[in-house]
C-alpha positions as CSV (number, residue, x, y, z in Angstrom):
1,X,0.0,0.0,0.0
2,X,3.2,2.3,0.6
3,X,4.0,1.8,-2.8
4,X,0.5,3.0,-4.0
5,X,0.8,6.0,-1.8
6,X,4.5,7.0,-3.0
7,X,3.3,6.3,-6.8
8,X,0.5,9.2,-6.4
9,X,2.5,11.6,-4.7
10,X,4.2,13.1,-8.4
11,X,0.2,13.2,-9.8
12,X,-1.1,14.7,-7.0
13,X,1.9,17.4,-6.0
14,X,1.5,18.4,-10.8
15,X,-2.0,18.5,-9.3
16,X,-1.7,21.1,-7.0
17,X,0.7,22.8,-9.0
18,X,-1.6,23.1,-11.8
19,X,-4.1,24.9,-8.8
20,X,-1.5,27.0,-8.2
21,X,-1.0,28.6,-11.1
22,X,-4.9,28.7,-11.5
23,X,-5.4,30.2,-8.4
24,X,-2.8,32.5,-8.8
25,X,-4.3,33.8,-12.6
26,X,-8.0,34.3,-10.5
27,X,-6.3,36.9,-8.1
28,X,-4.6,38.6,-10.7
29,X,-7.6,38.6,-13.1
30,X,-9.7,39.8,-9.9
31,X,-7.5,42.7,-9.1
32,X,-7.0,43.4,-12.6
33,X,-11.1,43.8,-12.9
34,X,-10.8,45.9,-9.3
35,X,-8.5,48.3,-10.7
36,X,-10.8,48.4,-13.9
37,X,-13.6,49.4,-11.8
38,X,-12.3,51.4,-9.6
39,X,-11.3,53.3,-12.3
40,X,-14.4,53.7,-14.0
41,X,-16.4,54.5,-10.7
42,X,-13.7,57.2,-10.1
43,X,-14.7,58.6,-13.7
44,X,-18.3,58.5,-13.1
45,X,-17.8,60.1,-9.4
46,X,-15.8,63.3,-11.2
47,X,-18.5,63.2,-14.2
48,X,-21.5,63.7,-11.7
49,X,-19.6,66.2,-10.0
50,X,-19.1,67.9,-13.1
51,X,-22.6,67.9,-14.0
52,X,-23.7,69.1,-10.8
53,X,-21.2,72.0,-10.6
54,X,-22.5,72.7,-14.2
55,X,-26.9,72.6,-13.0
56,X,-25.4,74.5,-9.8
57,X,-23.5,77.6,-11.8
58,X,-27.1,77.4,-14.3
59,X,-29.2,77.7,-11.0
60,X,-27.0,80.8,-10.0
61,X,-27.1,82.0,-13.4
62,X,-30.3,82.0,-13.3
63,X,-31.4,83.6,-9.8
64,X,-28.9,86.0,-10.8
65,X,-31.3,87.1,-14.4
66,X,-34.4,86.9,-12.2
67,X,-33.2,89.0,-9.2
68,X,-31.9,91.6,-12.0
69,X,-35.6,91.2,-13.7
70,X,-37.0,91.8,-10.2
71,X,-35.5,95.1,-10.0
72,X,-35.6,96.4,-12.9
73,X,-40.1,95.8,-12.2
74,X,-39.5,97.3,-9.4
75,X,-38.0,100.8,-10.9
């Protein structure tokens, strides 16, 4: 039975190795696709701030021509 045992031991250590390696691609595909989105949520994050900072300057725009309509109908 030894014998048996010591003639499995090369199949099952190419075995492992070949996990290994497999495990070892996952992580690096999985930070690979963490950087990816991280990226891309960083980009949305600085386009909606954008876009608000735009509809913000518009709303001040804007109170700004009424308050200036306002006095003028009021003269």
């Amino acid at each position: 039975m030894n014998l048996i045992f010591h003639a499995f031991v090369p199949v099952l250590q190419m075995q492992l190795d070949e996990q290994n390696v497999l495990v070892m691609e996952m992580e690096a595909s999985l930070e690979s696709q963490a950087r990816e989105l991280d990226n891309r949520l960083t980009e949305q994050q600085q386009q909606y701030e954008s876009e608000i900072s735009s509809l913000l300057q518009k709303i001040s725009e804007k109170d700004n021509a009424d308050t200036k309509d306002t006095q003028q109908f009021i003269k």
